[in-house]
C-alpha positions in Angstrom: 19.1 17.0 43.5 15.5 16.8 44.5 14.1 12.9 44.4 10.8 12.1 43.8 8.6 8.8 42.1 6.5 8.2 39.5 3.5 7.7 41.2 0.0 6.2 40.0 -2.8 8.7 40.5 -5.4 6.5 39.5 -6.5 5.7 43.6 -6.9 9.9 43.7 -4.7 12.9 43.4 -4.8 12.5 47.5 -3.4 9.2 47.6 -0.7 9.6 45.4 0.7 12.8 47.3 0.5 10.8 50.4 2.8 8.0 48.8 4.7 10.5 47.6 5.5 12.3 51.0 5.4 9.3 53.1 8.4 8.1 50.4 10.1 11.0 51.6 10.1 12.4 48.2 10.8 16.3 47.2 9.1 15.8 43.6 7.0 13.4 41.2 5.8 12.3 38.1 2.4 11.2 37.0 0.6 9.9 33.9 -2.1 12.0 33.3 -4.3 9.4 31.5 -4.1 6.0 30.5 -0.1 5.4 29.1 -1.3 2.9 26.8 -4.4 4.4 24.9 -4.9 7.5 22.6 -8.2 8.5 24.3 -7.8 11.3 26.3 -10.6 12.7 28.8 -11.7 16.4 29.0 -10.0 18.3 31.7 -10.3 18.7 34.8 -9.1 22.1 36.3 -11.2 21.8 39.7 -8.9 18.5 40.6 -5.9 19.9 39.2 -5.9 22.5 41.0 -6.3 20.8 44.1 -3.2 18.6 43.1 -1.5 21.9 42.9 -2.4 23.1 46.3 -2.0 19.6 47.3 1.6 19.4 46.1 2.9 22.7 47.3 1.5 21.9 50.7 3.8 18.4 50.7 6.7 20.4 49.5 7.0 18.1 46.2 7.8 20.3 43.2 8.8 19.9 40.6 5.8 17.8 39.4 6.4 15.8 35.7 3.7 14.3 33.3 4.9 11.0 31.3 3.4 11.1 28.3 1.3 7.7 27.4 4.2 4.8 25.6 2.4 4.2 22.2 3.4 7.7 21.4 5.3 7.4 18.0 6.4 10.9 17.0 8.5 9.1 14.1 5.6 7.4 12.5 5.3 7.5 8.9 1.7 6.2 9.6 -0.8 9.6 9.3 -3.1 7.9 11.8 0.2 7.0 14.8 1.7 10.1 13.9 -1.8 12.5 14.7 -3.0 10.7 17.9 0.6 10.9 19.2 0.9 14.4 18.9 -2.6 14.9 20.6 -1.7 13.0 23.1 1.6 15.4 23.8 -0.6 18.2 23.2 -3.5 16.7 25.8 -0.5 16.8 28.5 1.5 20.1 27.6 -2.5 21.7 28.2 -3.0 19.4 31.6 0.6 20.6 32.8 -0.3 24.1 32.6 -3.7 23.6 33.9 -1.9 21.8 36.9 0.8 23.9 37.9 3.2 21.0 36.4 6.5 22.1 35.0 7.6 19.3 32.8 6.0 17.3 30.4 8.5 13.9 29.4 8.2 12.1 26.5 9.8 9.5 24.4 10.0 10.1 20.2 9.2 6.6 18.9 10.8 4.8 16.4 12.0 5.3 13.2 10.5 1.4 11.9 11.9 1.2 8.2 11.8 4.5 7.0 14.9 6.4 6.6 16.2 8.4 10.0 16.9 11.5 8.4 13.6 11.4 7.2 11.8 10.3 10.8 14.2 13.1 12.3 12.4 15.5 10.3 9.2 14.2 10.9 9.7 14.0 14.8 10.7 17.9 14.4 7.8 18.9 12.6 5.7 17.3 15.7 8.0 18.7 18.1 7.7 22.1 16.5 3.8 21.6 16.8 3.6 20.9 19.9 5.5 24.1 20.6 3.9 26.6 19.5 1.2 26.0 21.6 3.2 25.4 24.6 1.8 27.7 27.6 4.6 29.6 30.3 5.8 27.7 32.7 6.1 24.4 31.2 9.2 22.7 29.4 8.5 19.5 27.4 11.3 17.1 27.7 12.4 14.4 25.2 13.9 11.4 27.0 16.7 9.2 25.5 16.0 5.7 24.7 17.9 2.4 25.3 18.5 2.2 21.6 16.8 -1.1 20.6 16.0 -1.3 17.1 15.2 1.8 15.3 14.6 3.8 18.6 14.9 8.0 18.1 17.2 9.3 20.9 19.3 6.2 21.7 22.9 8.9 22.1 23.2 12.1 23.5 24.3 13.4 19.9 21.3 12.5 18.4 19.3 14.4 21.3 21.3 17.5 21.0 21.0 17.3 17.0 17.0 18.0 18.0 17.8 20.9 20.9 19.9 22.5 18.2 17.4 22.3 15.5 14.7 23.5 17.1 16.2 26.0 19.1 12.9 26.4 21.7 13.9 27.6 25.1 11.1 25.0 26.1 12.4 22.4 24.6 15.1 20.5 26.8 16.4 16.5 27.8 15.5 13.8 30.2 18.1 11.4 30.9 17.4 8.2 31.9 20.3 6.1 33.3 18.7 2.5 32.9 18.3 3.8 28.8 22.2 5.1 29.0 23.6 1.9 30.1 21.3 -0.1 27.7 22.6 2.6 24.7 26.4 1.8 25.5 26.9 4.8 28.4 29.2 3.0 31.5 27.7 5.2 34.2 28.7 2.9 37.1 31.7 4.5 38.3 32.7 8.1 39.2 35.4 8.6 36.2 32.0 7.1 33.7 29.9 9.6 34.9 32.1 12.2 34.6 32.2 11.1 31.0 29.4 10.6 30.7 28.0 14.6 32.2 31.1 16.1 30.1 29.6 14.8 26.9 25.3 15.8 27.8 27.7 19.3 28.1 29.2 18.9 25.0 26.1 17.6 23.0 23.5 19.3 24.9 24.1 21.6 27.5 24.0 20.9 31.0 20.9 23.9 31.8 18.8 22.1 29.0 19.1 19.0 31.2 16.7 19.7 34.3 15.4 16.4 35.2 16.6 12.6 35.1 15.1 8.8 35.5 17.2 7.0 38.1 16.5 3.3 37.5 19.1 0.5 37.8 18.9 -2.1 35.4 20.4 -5.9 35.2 21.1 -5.8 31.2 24.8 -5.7 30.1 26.4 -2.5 28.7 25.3 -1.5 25.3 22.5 -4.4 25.1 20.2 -1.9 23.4 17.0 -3.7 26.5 14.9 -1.1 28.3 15.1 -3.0 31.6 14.8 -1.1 34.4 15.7 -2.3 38.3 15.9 -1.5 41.8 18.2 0.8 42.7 21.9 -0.2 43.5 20.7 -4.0 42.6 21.9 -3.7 39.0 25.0 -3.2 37.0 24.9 1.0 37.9 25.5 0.4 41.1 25.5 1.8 44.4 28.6 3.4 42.8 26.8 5.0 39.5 24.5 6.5 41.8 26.7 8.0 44.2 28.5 9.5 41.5 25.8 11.0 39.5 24.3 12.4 43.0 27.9 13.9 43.8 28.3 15.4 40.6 28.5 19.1 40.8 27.0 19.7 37.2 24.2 18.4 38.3 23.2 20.0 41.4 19.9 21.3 41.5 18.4 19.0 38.8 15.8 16.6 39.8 15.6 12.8 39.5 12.5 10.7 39.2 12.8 6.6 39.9 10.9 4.6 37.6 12.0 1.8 39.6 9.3 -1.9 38.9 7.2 -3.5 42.2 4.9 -2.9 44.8 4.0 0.7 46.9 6.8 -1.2 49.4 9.6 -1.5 46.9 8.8 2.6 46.0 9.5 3.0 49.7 12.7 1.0 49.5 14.0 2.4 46.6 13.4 5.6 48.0 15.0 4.9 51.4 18.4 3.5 49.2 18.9 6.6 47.1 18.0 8.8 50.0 20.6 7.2 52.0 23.3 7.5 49.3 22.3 10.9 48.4 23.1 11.8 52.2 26.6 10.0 51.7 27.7 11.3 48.3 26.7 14.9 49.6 28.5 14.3 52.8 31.8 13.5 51.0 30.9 9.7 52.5 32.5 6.6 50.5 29.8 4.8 51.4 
């Protein structure tokens, strides 16, 4: 697996690839604008390609866009539902512009209307956002921890879109803090196998390229997007090791998302380096 951060670009495109490398990361992800506002800003293809050149020259690639939190691709509200796919839109176009391969986003919620009817609505975005999608760049929908009416709280659910939309740029971010919240026990070798047997099942390993690797403190199944430091939570040194170890997913990428300070990024970093080098070593520990 290649491990990378999501790192803050708002100091400069500069200083975030120097975080980055210093972290001893091998990828990244960004917010390309402000995660909690619909206002987007024109684009900038001077910087971005700089950030290219400045990426491929610190060896950090893939490179991943989050897509701002108040999208609500669900929305029964005309008003949520249009500035959220712009906003999707805004970032498929800067990830093309900027030489970034994946654009991650979460669906939103279904509120109180009916979830066949928010599942078709959250297609008809999807499928809108697709057909302008440039080559090169996959937009992934990311499972949620399954509080409330949350889209994309099981793996079902998020292979019921793959297989109704059928896009070979469509595919799946997983993100083990949202797994453990939605009920998945990922903190031991024979629950990740489990848990990677049925992504296979109800998704497909290849449309699974990238994951968020956060520890989290909440119980199993308690539906709270909580996210921790790594191997200081109930996933564990052990859910880690295992999930690193796991031939299925060799080759994928993993993002942490992990809370604090530049320091705790390079701490974080440092702990799921080190298991990384164990569990590929064959090492218990």
């Amino acid at each position: 697996m290649r491990v990378g951060l999501h790192v803050h670009v708002a100091g400069g495109y500069v200083r975030a690839v120097e975080h980055a490398k210093a972290a001893g990361c091998s990828a990244l992800q960004v917010f390309s604008t402000n995660p909690r506002s619909y206002r987007t800003t024109a684009i900038d293809v001077a910087a971005l390609e700089n950030f290219a050149q400045l990426r491929k020259e610190a060896g950090l690639d893939p490179c991943a866009i989050h897509t701002p939190y108040l999208i609500n691709l669900a929305s029964a509200d005309p008003k949520i539902a249009h500035g959220s796919l712009r906003l999707l839109q805004n970032d498929l176009a800067v990830a093309a512009r900027g030489g970034m391969r994946y654009v991650n986003t979460h669906l939103g919620s279904y509120g109180t209307r009916d979830r066949a009817e928010g599942f078709d609505a959250i297609c008809r975005a999807l499928e809108a956002a697709l057909a302008g999608i440039e080559p090169g760049v996959l937009l992934l929908i990311e499972n949620s921890a399954g509080a409330g009416n949350l889209a994309g709280g099981t793996l079902g659910e998020l292979g019921a879109f793959v297989k109704r939309l059928a896009h070979p740029q469509l595919g799946i971010c997983l993100d083990t803090a949202h797994a453990w919240a939605s009920g998945y026990a990922i903190d031991s070798a024979a629950g990740v196998d489990s848990f990677v047997e049925e992504a296979a099942r109800s998704i497909g390993l290849d449309r699974i390229p990238m994951f968020h690797f956060n520890d989290t403190e909440v119980a199993l199944g308690a539906s709270r997007d909580r996210h921790w430091h790594i191997g200081e939570g109930r996933i564990g040194f052990e859910g880690f090791r295992a999930l690193l170890a796991h031939a299925g997913l060799a080759g994928k990428t993993a993002i942490l998302e992990t809370p604090g300070t530049d320091d705790d990024d390079l701490r974080n970093m440092q702990t799921i380096l080190a298991i990384q080098k164990g569990a590929l070593a064959g090492s218990p520990g």
